[in-house]
C-alpha positions in Angstrom: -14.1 -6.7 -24.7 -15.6 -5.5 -21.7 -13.5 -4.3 -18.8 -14.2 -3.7 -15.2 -11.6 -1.3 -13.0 -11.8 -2.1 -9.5 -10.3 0.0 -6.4 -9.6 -0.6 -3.4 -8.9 3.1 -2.1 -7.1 2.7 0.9 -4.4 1.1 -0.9 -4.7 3.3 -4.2 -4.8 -0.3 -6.1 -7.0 -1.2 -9.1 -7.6 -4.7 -10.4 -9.3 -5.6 -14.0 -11.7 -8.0 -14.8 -11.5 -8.6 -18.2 -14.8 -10.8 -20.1 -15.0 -11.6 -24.0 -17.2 -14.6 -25.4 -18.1 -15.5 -22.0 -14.3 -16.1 -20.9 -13.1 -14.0 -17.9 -9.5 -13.0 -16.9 -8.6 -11.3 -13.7 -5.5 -8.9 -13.7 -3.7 -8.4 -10.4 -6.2 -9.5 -8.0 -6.5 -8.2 -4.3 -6.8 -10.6 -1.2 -10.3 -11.1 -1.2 -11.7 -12.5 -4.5 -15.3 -12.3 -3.9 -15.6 -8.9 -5.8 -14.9 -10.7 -9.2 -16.7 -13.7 -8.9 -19.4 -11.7 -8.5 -18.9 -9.9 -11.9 -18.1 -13.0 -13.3 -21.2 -14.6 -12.4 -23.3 -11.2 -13.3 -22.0 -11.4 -17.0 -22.3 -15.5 -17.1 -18.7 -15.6 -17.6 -16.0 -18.2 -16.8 -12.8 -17.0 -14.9 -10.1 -18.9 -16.9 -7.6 -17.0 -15.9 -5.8 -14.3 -13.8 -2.3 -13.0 -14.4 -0.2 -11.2 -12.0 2.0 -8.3 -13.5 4.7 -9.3 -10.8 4.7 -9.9 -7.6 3.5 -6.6 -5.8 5.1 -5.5 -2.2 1.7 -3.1 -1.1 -0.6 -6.0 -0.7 -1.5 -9.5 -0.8 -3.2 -11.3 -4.4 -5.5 -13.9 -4.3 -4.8 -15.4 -7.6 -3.5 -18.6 -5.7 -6.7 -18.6 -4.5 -8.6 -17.9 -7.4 -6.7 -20.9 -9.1 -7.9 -22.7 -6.0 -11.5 -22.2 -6.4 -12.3 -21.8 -10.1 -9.7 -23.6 -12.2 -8.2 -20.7 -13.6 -4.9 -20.9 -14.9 -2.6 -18.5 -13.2 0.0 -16.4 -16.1 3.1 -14.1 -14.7 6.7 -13.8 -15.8 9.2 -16.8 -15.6 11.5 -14.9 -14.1 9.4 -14.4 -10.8 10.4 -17.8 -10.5 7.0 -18.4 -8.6 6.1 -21.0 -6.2 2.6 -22.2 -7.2 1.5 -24.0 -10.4 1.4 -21.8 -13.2 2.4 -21.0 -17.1 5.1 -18.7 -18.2 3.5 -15.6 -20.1 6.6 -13.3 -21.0 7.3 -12.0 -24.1 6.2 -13.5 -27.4 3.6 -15.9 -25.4 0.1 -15.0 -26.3 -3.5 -16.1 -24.7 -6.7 -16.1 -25.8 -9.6 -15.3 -24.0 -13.6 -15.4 -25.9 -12.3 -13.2 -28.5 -9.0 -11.3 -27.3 -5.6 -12.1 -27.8 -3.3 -11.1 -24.6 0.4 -10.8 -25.3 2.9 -10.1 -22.9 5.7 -7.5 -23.1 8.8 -7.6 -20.3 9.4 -4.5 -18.9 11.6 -4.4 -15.8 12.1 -1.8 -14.2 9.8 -1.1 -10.9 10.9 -5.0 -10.4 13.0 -7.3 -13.3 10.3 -9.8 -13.5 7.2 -6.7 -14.1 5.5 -7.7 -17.2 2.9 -5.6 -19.6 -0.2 -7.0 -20.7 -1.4 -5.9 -24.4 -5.0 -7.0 -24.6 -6.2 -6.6 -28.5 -9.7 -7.0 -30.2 -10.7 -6.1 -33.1 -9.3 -1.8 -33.3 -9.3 -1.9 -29.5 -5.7 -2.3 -27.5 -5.8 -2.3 -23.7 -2.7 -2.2 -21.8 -2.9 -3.1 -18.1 0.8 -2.0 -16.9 1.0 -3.2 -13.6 3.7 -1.0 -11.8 5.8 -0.3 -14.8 4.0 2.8 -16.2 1.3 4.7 -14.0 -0.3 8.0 -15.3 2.3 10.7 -14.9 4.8 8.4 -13.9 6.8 5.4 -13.7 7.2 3.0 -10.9 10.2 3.4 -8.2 13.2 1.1 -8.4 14.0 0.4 -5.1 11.7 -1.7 -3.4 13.1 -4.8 -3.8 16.8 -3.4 -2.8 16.6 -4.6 1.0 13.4 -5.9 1.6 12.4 -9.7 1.0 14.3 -12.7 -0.1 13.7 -11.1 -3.9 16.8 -8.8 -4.1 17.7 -6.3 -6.8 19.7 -3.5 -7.2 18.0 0.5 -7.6 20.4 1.1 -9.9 20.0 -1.9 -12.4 16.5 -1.4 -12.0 16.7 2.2 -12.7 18.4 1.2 -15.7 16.1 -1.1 -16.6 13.0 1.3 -16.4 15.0 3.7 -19.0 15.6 1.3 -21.5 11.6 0.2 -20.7 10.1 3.2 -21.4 12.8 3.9 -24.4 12.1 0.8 -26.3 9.2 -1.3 -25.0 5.9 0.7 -25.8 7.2 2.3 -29.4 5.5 0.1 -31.7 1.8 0.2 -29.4 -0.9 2.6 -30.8 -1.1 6.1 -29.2 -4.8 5.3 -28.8 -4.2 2.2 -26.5 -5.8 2.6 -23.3 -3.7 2.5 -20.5 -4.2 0.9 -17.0 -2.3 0.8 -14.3 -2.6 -1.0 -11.0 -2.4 2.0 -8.7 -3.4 5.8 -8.6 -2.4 8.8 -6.5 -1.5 7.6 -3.3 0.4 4.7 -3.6 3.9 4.6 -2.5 5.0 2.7 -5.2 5.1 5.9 -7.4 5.6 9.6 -6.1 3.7 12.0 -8.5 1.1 9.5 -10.0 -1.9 11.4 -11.4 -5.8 11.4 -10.0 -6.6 10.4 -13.3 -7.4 6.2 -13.5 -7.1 5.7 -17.4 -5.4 7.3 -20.1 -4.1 7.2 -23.5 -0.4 6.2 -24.3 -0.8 9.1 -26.4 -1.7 11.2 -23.4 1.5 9.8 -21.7 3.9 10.0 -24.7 3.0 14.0 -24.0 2.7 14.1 -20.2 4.4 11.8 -18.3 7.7 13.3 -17.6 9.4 9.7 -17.9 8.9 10.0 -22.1 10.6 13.3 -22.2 13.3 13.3 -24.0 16.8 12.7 -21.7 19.3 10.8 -21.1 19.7 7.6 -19.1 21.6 9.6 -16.3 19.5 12.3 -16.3 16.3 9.9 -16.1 17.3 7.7 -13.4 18.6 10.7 -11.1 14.7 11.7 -11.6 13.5 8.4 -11.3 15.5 7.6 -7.7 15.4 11.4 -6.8 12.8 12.2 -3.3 11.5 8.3 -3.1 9.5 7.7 0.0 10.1 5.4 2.6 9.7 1.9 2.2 7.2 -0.2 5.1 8.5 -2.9 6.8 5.6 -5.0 5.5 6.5 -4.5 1.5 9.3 -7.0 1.5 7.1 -9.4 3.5 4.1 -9.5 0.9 6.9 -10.3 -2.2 7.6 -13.0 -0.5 3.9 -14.3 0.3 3.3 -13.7 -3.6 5.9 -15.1 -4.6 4.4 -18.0 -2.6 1.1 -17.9 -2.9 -1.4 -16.4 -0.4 -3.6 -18.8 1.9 -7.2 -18.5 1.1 -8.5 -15.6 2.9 -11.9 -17.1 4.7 -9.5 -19.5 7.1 -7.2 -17.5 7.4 -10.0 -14.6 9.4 -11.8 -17.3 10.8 -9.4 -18.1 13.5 -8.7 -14.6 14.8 -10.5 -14.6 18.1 -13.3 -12.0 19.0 -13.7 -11.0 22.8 -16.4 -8.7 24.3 -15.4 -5.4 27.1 -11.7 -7.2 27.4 -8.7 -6.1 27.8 -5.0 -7.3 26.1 -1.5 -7.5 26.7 1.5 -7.5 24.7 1.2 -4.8 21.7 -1.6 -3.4 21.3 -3.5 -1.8 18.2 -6.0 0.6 18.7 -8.1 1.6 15.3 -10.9 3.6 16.5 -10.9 7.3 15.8 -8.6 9.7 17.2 -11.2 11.0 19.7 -12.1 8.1 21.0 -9.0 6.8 21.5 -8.1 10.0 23.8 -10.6 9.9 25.9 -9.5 6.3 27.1 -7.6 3.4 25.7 -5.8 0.1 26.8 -2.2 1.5 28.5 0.7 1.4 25.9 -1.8 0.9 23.1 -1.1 2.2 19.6 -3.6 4.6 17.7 -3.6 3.2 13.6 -7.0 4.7 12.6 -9.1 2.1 10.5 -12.3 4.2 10.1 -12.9 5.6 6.7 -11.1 4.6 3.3 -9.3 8.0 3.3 -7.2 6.5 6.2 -4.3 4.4 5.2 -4.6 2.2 7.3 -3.2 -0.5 5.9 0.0 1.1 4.9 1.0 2.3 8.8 -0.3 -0.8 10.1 2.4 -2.8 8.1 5.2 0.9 8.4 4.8 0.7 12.4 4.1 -3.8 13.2 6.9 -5.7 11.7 6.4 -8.5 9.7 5.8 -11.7 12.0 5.6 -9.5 15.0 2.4 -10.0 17.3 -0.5 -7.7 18.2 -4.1 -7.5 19.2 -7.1 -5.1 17.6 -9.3 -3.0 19.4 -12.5 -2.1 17.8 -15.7 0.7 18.9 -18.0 -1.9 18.6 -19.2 -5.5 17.0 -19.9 -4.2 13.7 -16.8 -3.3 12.9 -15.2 -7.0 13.0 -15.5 -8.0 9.5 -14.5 -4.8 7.7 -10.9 -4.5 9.9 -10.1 -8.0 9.9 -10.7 -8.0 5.8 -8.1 -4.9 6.0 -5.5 -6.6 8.3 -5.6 -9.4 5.6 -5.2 -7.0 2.8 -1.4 -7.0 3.8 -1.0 -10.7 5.3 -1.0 -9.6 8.9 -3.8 -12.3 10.0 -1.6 -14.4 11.5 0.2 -11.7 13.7 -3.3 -11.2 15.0 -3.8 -12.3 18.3 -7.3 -11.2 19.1 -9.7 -8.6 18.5 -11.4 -6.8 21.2 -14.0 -4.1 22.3 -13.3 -2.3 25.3 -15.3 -2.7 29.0 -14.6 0.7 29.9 -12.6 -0.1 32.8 -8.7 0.4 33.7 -8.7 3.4 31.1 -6.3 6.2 30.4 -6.6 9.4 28.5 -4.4 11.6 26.9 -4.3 15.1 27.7 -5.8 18.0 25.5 -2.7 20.5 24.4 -3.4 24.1 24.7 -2.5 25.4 21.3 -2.4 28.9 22.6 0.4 28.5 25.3 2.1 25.9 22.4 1.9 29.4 20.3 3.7 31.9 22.8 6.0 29.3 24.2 7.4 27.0 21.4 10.8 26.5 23.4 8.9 25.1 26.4 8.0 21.8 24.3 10.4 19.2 22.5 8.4 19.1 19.0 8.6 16.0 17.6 7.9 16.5 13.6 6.6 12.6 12.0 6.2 13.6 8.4 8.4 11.9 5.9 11.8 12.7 5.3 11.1 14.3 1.8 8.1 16.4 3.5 10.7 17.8 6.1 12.5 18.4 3.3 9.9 20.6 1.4 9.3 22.7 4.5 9.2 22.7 8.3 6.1 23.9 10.6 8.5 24.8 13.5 12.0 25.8 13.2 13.2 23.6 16.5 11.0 20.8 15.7 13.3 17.5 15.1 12.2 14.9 12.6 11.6 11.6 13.8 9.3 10.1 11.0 6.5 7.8 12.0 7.8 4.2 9.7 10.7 4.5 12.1 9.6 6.0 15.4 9.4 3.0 17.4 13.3 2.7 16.6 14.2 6.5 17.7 11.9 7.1 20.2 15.2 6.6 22.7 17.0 9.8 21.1 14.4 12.5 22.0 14.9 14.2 25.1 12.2 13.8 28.0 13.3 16.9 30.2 10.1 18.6 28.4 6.5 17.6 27.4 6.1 16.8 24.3 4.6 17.9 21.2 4.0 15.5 17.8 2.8 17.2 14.4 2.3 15.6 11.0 0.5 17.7 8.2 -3.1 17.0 8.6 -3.3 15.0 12.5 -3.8 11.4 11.0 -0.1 10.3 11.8 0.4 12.2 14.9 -2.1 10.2 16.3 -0.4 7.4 15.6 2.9 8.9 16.5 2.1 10.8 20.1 0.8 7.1 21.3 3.9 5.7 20.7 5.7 8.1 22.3 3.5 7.9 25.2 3.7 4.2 25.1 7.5 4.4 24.8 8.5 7.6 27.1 6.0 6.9 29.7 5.8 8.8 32.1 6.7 12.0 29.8 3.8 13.8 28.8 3.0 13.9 25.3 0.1 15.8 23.3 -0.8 15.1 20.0 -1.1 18.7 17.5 -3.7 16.9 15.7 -5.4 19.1 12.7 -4.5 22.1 14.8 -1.4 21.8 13.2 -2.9 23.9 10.0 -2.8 26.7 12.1 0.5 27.1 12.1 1.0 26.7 8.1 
C-alpha cells in the first residue's frame, strides 16, 4: 500500500489517498478534488473509490464530485442515510482495492453514523478514523445537537463514544497506524496533538480517552470546556449529506469587478493594516492572507448560512486562492461579487494609544472576543466584558456606547474581525482595535 496524507492547514483537515495494484481510494475528500487526481494520475492509478467517514460539519467533500468525474463508487455508513448514489460500507462489509482489503467498523460517537476504516495488507493495518479517534483525543459530541436537519443528542453521543473507545478498537494490532482526519486546530476536538500519525499503541498509552474510567467520568471529560460551534457546521452536514455541486461552476459565476465599491454586507480579507488605513463603510475585516489565518472558520462563525455578502480583495491575484477558500465551506453561492477597491469614498480606523489605554483602563469599555472557555482560563483586564466574536453580531446592542471602545482577543487576529463590527454596528462610537499589542498586557 502506498498512502498519501494530505492537509489543508487552515482547516486542520487531512485527506488519504490510498493506491495498491494500480487501484486508488480517496478517504474524506476536501471540496476541490484536483489534488488527488493528480496523485492518481502520477502513480498510474485508477480512483475506484472514495469513502466518506461521515458526513463532516467543518467543510465541504467532493466525493459527489469525484463519483461525478471518475466513476468511483462512493462507500459511507447506511445510517447517514445519504442522498447520492452510493454502497453501504458499515460493519462486516469489506472492499478490495489492488491488493488491500478495507473493512469498516461503526463507531459513533463524534456523530452515530462515524465509521472506521481498517485498511490491511499483508503485516500492515492502517486505520483512517475520521472524527472518532484523533491523536490525544476523541471527537466532541455535540455538533449535531442543534445544528442541521441531522439531529442527535450530546449525551447519547457521549455515550456512544465511551462504549466506542471501550469496545471497538480491542481486537486491532497496537502497531496499526492511525489516521485521523484533523490535527491541532480543529474545533472538532479540543486538545488534539501536533502529531499527524500515530500508533494505536501510542494512543492505548496517551490519549486520555483509553484511560481507564468510568462512563460518567468519561463523558463529563468528553463534554467538559467544548468550544463554540459556527453557524456554518450544521449547514455543511446537510450539503454532505446531499452531495456538494462540483466546484469549477460553482466559482465560475461569482462576479469579479475592478476599483468598485459594494453594498449590503461586506467582507473585507485583506490584512489588518490595510484594512485600517481605508475600507468600504460597515465592512467586516475576516483576514484571508496566509494559512495560519482561519479564515474559513470566522467566515462561516460571523456570515450565516444562506446570508449574502461581497469580498474585497488587495489585488487581482488574489481571486482564485479566496474564492477556492469561500468554497471550502459552501459559501459560493452567498457570494455576491468580489471586488478590489478604487481608493475612493474610504474610511480609516483610528490608531489606539496603548499608553493612555495603560494609565486609564476605566476610560474605555473593553470589549474581550476570545471564547467563552479562554475567558474562562484567564482575563487580560479585570473590567473587560466578554462578548465572543461567533456571536458578536447578536450582542453588539448590550455594550454601552457612553465610552470609546476597546476590543482584545489573544494574539490581534480576531479583534480585527471583532472592532469592525463594532464599528459597523455602533457607528458613530469610536472603536480601536488592541491588535498584538494585546501581549503587552499578559
Amino acid at each position: 500500500m502506498k498512502i498519501k496524507q494530505f492537509e489543508y492547514k487552515p482547516l486542520s483537515h487531512y485527506s488519504y489517498a490510498l493506491v495498491s495494484n494500480g487501484e486508488m481510494v480517496i478517504i474524506d475528500p476536501e471540496r476541490d478534488p484536483m489534488q488527488y487526481y493528480a496523485f492518481a494520475n502520477a502513480h498510474n492509478a485508477k480512483i475506484v473509490g472514495v469513502i466518506e467517514t461521515h458526513p463532516h460539519a467543518d467543510f465541504v467533500s467532493s466525493h459527489l464530485q469525484i463519483h461525478k468525474e471518475t466513476g468511483a463508487v462512493i462507500y459511507n455508513s447506511e445510517k447517514l442515510g445519504a442522498d447520492y448514489p452510493h454502497q453501504a460500507f458499515d460493519e462486516g462489509d469489506s472492499i478490495k482495492v489492488g491488493k488491500a482489503t478495507f473493512k469498516a467498523i461503526n463507531t459513533p460517537g463524534h456523530s452515530p453514523d462515524s465509521i472506521t476504516i481498517v485498511a490491511t495488507e499483508g503485516e500492515e493495518t492502517i486505520l483512517f478514523t475520521g472524527d472518532t479517534l484523533f491523536i490525544g483525543d476523541v471527537g466532541r459530541p455535540d455538533l449535531r445537537e442543534n445544528a442541521g436537519k441531522m439531529k442527535a443528542k450530546r449525551q447519547e453521543l457521549a455515550e456512544a463514544m465511551y462504549h466506542t473507545i471501550q469496545n471497538k478498537f480491542t481486537d486491532l494490532p497496537d502497531d496499526a497506524i492511525v489516521y485521523p482526519a484533523h490535527g491541532a486546530g480543529s474545533l472538532c476536538g479540543k486538545s488534539m496533538s501536533e502529531a499527524n500519525s500515530s500508533t494505536l499503541g501510542n494512543e492505548r498509552m496517551g490519549n486520555w480517552a483509553f484511560k481507564q474510567q468510568g462512563q460518567e467520568q468519561f463523558i463529563d471529560a468528553l463534554l467538559d470546556n467544548q468550544s463554540f460551534i459556527p453557524s456554518y457546521f450544521g449547514f455543511n452536514v446537510d450539503v454532505n449529506k446531499i452531495g456538494a455541486e462540483n466546484l469549477r461552476p460553482g466559482i465560475a459565476e461569482v462576479p469579479f469587478k475592478m476599483y468598485a465599491a459594494a453594498k449590503g454586507l461586506i467582507v473585507d480579507v485583506r490584512e489588518e493594516a490595510q484594512f485600517k488605513n481605508g475600507h468600504l463603510m460597515g465592512s467586516i475585516n475576516i483576514q484571508a492572507t496566509s494559512e495560519e489565518s482561519k479564515f474559513e472558520t470566522w467566515l462561516g462563525a460571523i456570515i450565516e448560512p444562506g446570508e449574502k455578502f461581497s469580498l474585497v480583495i488587495n489585488a487581482p491575484e488574489d481571486l482564485e486562492t479566496v474564492l477556492h477558500r469561500v468554497a471550502k465551506i459552501g459559501y459560493e453561492k452567498q457570494l455576491q461579487s468580489i471586488l478590489t477597491l478604487s481608493g475612493d469614498n474610504l474610511v480609516q480606523m483610528k490608531p489606539l494609544d496603548v499608553q493612555d489605554l495603560k494609565k486609564n483602563p476605566g476610560n474605555y469599555t473593553i470589549i474581550d472576543v476570545r471564547n467563552k472557555s479562554e475567558v474562562a482560563e484567564g482575563r487580560f483586564f479585570g473590567n473587560a466584558q466578554s462578548h465572543p466574536l461567533n456571536t458578536l453580531r447578536d450582542t453588539s446592542d448590550e455594550i454601552p456606547t457612553d465610552r470609546p471602545i476597546v476590543v482584545h482577543c489573544a494574539g490581534g487576529y480576531r479583534s480585527a474581525a471583532g472592532s469592525s463590527i463594532l464599528a459597523k454596528q455602533l457607528n458613530p462610537v469610536t472603536v480601536y482595535d488592541l491588535g498584538e499589542a494585546v501581549k503587552e498586557f499578559e
